[in-house]
PyMOL CGO cylinders between C-alpha atoms (Angstrom):
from pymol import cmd
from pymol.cgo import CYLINDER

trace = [
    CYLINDER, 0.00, 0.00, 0.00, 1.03, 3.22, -0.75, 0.3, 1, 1, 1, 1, 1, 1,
    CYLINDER, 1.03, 3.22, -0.75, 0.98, 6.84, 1.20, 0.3, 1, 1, 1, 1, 1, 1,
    CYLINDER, 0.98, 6.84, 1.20, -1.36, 9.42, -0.76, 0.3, 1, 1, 1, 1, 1, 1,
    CYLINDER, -1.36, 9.42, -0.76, -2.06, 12.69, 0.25, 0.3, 1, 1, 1, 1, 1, 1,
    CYLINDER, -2.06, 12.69, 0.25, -5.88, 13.22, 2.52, 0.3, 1, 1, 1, 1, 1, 1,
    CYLINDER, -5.88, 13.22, 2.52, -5.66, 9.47, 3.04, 0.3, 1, 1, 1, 1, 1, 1,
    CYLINDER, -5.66, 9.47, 3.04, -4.89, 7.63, 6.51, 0.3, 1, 1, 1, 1, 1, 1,
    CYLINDER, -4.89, 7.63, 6.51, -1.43, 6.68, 6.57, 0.3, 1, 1, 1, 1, 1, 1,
    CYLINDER, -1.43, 6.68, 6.57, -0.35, 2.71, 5.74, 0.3, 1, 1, 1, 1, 1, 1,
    CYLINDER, -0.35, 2.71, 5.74, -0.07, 0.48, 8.95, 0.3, 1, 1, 1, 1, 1, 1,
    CYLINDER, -0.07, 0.48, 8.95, 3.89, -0.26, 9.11, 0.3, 1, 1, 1, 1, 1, 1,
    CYLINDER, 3.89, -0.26, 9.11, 5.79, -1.43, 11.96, 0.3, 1, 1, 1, 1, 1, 1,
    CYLINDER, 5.79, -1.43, 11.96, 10.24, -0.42, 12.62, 0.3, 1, 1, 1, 1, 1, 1,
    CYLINDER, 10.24, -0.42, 12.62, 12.41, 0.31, 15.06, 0.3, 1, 1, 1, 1, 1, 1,
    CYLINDER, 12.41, 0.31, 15.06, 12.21, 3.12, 17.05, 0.3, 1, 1, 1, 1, 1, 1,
    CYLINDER, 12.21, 3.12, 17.05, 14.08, 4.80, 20.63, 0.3, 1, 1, 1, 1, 1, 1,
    CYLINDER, 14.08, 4.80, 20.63, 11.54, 5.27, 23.54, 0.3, 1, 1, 1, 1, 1, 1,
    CYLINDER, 11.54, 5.27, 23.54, 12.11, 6.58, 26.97, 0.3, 1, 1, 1, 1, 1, 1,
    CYLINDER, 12.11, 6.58, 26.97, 15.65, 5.44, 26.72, 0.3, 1, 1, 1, 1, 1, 1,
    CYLINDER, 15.65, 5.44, 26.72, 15.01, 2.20, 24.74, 0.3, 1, 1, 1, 1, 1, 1,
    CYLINDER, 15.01, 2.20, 24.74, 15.11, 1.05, 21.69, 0.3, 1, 1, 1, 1, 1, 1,
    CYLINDER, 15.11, 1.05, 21.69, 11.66, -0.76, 20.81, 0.3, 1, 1, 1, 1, 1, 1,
    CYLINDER, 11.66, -0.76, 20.81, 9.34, -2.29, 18.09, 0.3, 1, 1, 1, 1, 1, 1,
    CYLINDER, 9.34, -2.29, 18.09, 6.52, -0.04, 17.22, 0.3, 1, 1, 1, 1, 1, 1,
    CYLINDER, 6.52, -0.04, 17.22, 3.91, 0.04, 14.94, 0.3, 1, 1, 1, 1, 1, 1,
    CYLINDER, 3.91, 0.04, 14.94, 1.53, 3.15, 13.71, 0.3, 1, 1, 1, 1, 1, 1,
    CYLINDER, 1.53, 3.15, 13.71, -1.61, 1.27, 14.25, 0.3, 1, 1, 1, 1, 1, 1,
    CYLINDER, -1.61, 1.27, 14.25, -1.00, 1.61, 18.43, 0.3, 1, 1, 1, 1, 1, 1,
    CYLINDER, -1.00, 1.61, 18.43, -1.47, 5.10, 18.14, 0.3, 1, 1, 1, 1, 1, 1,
    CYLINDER, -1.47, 5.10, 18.14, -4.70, 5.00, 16.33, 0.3, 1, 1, 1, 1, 1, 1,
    CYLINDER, -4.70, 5.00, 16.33, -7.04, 7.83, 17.37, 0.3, 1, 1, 1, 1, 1, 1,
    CYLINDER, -7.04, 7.83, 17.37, -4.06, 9.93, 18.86, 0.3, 1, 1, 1, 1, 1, 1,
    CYLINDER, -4.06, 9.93, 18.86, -2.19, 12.59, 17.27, 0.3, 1, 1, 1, 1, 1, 1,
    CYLINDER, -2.19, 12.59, 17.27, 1.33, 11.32, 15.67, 0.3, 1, 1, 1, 1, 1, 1,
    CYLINDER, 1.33, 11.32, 15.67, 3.97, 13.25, 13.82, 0.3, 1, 1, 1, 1, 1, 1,
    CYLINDER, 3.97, 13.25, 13.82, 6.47, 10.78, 11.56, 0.3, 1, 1, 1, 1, 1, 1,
    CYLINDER, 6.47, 10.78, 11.56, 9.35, 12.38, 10.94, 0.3, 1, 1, 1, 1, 1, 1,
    CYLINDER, 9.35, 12.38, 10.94, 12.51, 11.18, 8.62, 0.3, 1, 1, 1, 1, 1, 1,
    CYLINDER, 12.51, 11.18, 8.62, 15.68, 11.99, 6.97, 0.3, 1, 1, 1, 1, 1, 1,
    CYLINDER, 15.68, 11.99, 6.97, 16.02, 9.55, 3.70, 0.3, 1, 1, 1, 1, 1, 1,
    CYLINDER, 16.02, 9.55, 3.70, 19.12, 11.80, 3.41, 0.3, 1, 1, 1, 1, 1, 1,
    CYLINDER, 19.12, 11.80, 3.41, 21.09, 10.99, 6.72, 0.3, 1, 1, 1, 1, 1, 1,
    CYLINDER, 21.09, 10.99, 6.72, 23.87, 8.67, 6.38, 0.3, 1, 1, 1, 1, 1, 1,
    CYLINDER, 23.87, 8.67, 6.38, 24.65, 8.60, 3.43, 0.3, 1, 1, 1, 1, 1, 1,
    CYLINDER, 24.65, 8.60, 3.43, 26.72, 10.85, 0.00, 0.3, 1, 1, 1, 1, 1, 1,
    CYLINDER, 26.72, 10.85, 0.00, 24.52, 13.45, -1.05, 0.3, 1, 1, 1, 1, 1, 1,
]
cmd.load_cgo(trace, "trace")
């Protein structure tokens, strides 16, 4: 599935750091609650 603009975001699960931790999470946990997904294809690597 693919992202599209005005639609609800595609359930996908990664890695992420909380409270100190690094942990599995996956978007549909924080359904009904305001998220912000940030990222940086750019980091890490020659641009």
């Amino acid at each position: 599935m693919q992202a599209r603009i005005g639609k609800p975001a595609p359930d996908f699960e990664t890695g992420a750091f909380v409270a100190g931790e690094f942990k599995k999470v996956k978007l549909s946990n924080y359904r009904g609650k305001w998220v912000v997904l940030c990222f940086y294809p750019g980091d890490f690597t020659f641009v």
